[in-house]
C-alpha atoms as a printed R data frame, in Angstrom:
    type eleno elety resid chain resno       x       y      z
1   ATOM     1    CA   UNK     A     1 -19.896 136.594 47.265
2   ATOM     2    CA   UNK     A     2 -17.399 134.376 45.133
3   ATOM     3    CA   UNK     A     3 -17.052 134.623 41.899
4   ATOM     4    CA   UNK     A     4 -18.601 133.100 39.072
5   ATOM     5    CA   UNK     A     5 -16.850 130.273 37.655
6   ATOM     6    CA   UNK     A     6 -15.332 130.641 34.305
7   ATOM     7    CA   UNK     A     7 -12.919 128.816 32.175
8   ATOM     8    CA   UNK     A     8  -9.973 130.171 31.634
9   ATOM     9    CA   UNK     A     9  -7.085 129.463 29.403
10  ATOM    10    CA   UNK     A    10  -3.583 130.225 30.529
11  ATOM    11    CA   UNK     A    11  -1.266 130.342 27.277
12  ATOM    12    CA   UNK     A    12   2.056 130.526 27.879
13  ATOM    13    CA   UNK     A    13   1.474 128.304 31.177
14  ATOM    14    CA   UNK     A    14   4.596 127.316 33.442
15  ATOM    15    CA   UNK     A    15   5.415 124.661 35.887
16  ATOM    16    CA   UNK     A    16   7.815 127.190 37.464
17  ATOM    17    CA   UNK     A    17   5.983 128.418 40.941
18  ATOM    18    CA   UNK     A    18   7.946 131.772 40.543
19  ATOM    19    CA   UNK     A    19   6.403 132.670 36.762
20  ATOM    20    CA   UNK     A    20   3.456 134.768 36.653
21  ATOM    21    CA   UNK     A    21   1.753 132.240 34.394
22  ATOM    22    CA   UNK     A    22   2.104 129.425 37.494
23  ATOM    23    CA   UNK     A    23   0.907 131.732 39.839
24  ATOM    24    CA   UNK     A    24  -2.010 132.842 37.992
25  ATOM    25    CA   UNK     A    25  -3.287 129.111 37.167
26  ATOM    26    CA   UNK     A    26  -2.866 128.763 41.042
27  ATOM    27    CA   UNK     A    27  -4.797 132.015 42.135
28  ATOM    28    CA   UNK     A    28  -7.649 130.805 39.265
29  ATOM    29    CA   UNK     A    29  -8.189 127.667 40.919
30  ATOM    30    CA   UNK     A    30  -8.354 128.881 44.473
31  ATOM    31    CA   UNK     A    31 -11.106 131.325 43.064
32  ATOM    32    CA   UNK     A    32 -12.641 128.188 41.492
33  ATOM    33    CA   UNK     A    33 -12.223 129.098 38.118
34  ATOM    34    CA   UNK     A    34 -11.665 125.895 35.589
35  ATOM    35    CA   UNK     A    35  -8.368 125.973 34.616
36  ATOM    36    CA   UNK     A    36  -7.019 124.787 31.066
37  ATOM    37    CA   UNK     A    37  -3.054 125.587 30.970
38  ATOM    38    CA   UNK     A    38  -1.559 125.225 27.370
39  ATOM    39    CA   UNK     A    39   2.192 124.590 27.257
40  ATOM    40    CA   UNK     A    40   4.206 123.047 24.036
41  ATOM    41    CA   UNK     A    41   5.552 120.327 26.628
42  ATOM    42    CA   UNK     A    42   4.428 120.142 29.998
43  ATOM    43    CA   UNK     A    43   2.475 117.505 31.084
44  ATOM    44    CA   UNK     A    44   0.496 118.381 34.447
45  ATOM    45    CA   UNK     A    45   0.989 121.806 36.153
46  ATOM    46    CA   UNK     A    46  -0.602 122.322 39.675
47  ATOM    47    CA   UNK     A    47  -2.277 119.072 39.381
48  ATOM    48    CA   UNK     A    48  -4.133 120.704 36.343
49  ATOM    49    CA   UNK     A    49  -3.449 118.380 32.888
50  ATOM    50    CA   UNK     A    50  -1.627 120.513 30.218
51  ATOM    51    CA   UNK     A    51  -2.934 121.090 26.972
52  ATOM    52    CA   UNK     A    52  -0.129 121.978 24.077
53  ATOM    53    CA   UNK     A    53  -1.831 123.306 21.476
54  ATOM    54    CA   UNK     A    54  -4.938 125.812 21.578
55  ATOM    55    CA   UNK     A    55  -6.437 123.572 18.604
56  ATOM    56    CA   UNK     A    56  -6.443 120.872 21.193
57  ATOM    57    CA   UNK     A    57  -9.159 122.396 23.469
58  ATOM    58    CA   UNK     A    58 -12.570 121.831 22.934
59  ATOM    59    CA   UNK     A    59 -15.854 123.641 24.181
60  ATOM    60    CA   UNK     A    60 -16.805 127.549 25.178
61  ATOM    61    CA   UNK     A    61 -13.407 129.560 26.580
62  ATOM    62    CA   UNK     A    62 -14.572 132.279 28.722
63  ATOM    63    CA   UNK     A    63 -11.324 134.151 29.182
64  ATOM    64    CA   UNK     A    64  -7.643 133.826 27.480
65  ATOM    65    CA   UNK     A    65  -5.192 135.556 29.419
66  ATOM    66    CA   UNK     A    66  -1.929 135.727 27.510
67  ATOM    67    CA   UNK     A    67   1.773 134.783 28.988
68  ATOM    68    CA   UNK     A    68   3.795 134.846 25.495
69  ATOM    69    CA   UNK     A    69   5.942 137.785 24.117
70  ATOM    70    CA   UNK     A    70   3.907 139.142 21.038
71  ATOM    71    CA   UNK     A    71   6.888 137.143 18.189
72  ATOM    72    CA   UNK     A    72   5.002 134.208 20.243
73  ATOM    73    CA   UNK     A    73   1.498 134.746 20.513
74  ATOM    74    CA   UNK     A    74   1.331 136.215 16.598
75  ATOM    75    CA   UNK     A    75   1.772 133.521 14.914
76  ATOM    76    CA   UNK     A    76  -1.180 131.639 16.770
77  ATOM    77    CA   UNK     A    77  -3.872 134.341 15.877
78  ATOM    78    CA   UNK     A    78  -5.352 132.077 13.825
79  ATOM    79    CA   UNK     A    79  -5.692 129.427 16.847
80  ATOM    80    CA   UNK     A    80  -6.652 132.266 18.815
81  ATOM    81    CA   UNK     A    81  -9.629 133.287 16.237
82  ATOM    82    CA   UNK     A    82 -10.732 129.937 15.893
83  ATOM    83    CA   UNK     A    83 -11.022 129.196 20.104
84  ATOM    84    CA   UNK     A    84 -13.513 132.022 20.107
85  ATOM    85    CA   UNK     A    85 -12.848 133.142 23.993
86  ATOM    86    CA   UNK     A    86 -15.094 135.370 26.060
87  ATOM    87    CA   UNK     A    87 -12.305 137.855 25.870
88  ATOM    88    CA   UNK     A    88  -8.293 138.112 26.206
89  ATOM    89    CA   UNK     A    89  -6.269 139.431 29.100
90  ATOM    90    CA   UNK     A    90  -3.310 140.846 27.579
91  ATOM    91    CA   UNK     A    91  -1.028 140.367 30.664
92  ATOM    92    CA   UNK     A    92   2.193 143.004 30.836
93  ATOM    93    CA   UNK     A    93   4.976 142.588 28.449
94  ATOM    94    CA   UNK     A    94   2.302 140.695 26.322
95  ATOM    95    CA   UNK     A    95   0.603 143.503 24.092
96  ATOM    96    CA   UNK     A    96   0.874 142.725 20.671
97  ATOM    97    CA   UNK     A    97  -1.145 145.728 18.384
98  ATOM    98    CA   UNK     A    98  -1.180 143.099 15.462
99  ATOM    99    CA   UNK     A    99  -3.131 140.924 17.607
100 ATOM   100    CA   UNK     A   100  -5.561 143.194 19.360
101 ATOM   101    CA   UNK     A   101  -6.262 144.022 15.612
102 ATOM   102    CA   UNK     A   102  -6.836 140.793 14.895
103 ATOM   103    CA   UNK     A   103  -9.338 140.449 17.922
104 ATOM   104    CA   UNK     A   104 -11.029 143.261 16.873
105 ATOM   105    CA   UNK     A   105 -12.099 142.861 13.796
106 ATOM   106    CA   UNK     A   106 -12.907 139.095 14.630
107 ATOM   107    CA   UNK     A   107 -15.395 141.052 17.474
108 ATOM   108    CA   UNK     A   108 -13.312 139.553 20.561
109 ATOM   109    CA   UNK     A   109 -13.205 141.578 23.046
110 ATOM   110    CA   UNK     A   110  -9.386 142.048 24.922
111 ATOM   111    CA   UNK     A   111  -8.124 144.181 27.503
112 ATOM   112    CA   UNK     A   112  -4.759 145.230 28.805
113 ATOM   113    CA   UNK     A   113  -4.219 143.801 32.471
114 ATOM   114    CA   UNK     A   114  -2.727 141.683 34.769
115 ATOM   115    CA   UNK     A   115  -4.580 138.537 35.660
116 ATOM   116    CA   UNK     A   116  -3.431 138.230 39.205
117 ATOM   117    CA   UNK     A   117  -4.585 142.034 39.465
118 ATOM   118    CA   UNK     A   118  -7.935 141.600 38.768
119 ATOM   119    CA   UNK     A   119  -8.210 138.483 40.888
120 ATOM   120    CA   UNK     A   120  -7.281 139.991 43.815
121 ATOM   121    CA   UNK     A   121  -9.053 142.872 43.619
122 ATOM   122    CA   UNK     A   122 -12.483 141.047 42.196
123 ATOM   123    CA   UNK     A   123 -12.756 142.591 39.034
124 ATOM   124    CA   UNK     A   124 -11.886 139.232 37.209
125 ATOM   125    CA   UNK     A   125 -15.826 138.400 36.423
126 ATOM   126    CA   UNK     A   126 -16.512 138.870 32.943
127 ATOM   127    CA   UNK     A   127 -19.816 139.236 34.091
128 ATOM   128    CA   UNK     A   128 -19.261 141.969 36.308
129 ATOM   129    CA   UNK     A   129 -20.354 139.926 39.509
Protein backbone atom coordinates (compact mmCIF):
# COMPACT_ATOMS: atom_id res chain seq x y z
CA UNK A 1 0.00 0.00 0.00
CA UNK A 2 1.71 3.47 -0.86
CA UNK A 3 1.79 6.01 1.18
CA UNK A 4 -0.33 8.81 1.81
CA UNK A 5 0.59 11.88 0.14
CA UNK A 6 1.83 14.70 2.19
CA UNK A 7 3.55 17.93 1.66
CA UNK A 8 6.66 18.24 2.68
CA UNK A 9 9.08 21.03 3.04
CA UNK A 10 12.76 20.44 2.54
CA UNK A 11 14.71 23.48 4.23
CA UNK A 12 18.03 23.59 3.60
CA UNK A 13 17.28 22.03 -0.03
CA UNK A 14 20.30 21.41 -2.55
CA UNK A 15 20.73 21.07 -6.21
CA UNK A 16 23.78 18.91 -5.41
CA UNK A 17 22.62 15.04 -6.22
CA UNK A 18 25.25 13.92 -3.55
CA UNK A 19 23.59 16.15 -0.42
CA UNK A 20 21.20 14.46 1.70
CA UNK A 21 18.76 17.32 1.21
CA UNK A 22 18.76 16.45 -2.90
CA UNK A 23 18.35 13.03 -2.26
CA UNK A 24 15.59 13.30 0.09
CA UNK A 25 13.43 15.76 -2.26
CA UNK A 26 14.13 12.91 -4.85
CA UNK A 27 13.10 9.83 -2.63
CA UNK A 28 9.79 12.22 -1.56
CA UNK A 29 8.71 12.51 -4.97
CA UNK A 30 9.17 8.93 -6.05
CA UNK A 31 6.92 8.14 -2.91
CA UNK A 32 4.57 10.82 -4.31
CA UNK A 33 4.86 13.13 -1.67
CA UNK A 34 4.43 17.06 -2.84
CA UNK A 35 7.55 18.49 -2.63
CA UNK A 36 8.25 22.29 -1.69
CA UNK A 37 12.26 22.75 -1.50
CA UNK A 38 13.28 26.17 0.11
CA UNK A 39 16.76 27.40 -0.82
CA UNK A 40 18.05 31.27 -0.44
CA UNK A 41 18.99 30.97 -4.30
CA UNK A 42 18.19 28.11 -6.27
CA UNK A 43 15.80 28.29 -8.77
CA UNK A 44 14.40 24.68 -9.77
CA UNK A 45 15.82 21.51 -8.08
CA UNK A 46 14.74 18.05 -9.51
CA UNK A 47 12.35 19.73 -11.73
CA UNK A 48 10.63 20.89 -8.41
CA UNK A 49 10.43 25.11 -8.35
CA UNK A 50 12.42 26.46 -5.32
CA UNK A 51 10.97 28.49 -2.79
CA UNK A 52 13.61 30.92 -0.76
CA UNK A 53 12.01 31.93 2.05
CA UNK A 54 9.58 29.81 4.40
CA UNK A 55 7.33 33.13 4.53
CA UNK A 56 6.97 32.54 0.86
CA UNK A 57 4.90 29.29 1.10
CA UNK A 58 1.41 29.32 1.40
CA UNK A 59 -1.24 26.63 2.55
CA UNK A 60 -1.18 23.46 5.23
CA UNK A 61 2.70 21.93 5.58
CA UNK A 62 2.40 18.46 6.67
CA UNK A 63 6.01 17.73 7.48
CA UNK A 64 9.34 20.05 7.73
CA UNK A 65 12.30 18.05 7.67
CA UNK A 66 15.31 20.18 8.50
CA UNK A 67 18.83 20.28 6.40
CA UNK A 68 20.47 23.49 8.23
CA UNK A 69 23.08 23.42 11.11
CA UNK A 70 21.12 24.73 14.26
CA UNK A 71 23.28 28.76 13.93
CA UNK A 72 20.99 28.33 10.62
CA UNK A 73 17.74 27.08 11.35
CA UNK A 74 17.53 29.39 14.83
CA UNK A 75 17.19 32.33 13.60
CA UNK A 76 14.08 31.25 11.39
CA UNK A 77 12.00 29.92 14.43
CA UNK A 78 9.85 32.51 14.00
CA UNK A 79 9.21 31.47 10.16
CA UNK A 80 9.11 28.11 11.41
CA UNK A 81 6.21 29.01 14.12
CA UNK A 82 4.35 30.90 11.77
CA UNK A 83 4.31 27.86 8.76
CA UNK A 84 2.53 25.77 11.35
CA UNK A 85 3.81 22.15 9.89
CA UNK A 86 2.33 18.79 10.76
CA UNK A 87 5.58 18.15 12.51
CA UNK A 88 9.56 18.58 12.00
CA UNK A 89 12.10 15.94 11.11
CA UNK A 90 15.14 17.00 12.75
CA UNK A 91 17.54 15.25 10.27
CA UNK A 92 21.28 14.33 11.86
CA UNK A 93 23.65 17.07 12.56
CA UNK A 94 20.42 19.27 12.63
CA UNK A 95 19.20 19.16 16.40
CA UNK A 96 18.96 22.41 17.74
CA UNK A 97 17.46 22.17 21.74
CA UNK A 98 16.55 25.97 21.34
CA UNK A 99 14.37 25.04 18.60
CA UNK A 100 12.70 21.86 19.71
CA UNK A 101 11.85 24.28 22.65
CA UNK A 102 10.49 26.52 20.56
CA UNK A 103 8.28 23.75 18.84
CA UNK A 104 7.18 22.69 21.92
CA UNK A 105 5.75 25.16 23.54
CA UNK A 106 4.19 26.40 20.13
CA UNK A 107 2.50 22.51 20.37
CA UNK A 108 4.48 21.28 17.10
CA UNK A 109 5.28 18.18 17.26
CA UNK A 110 9.27 17.21 16.05
CA UNK A 111 11.22 14.21 16.09
CA UNK A 112 14.85 13.29 15.73
CA UNK A 113 15.40 11.23 12.38
CA UNK A 114 16.59 10.86 9.15
CA UNK A 115 14.17 11.49 6.34
CA UNK A 116 15.55 9.04 3.88
CA UNK A 117 15.32 6.49 6.93
CA UNK A 118 11.91 6.59 7.42
CA UNK A 119 11.14 6.55 3.72
CA UNK A 120 12.66 3.55 3.10
CA UNK A 121 11.58 1.74 5.76
CA UNK A 122 7.70 3.18 5.57
CA UNK A 123 7.49 4.82 8.69
CA UNK A 124 7.39 8.33 6.94
CA UNK A 125 3.31 8.60 7.25
CA UNK A 126 2.41 11.00 9.74
CA UNK A 127 -0.59 9.18 9.79
CA UNK A 128 0.78 6.00 10.62
CA UNK A 129 -0.44 4.32 7.25
Amino acid sequence: MKDNIERVVVLGASDNPMRYSNQAIRSLLSHGHSVVPVHPRAVIIDGVPVVHRLADIEGPVDTLTLYLRPSRSEPLAPEILELEPGRVIFNPGTESGPLQTRLEEAGIPYQEACTLVLLQSGQFSTDGA
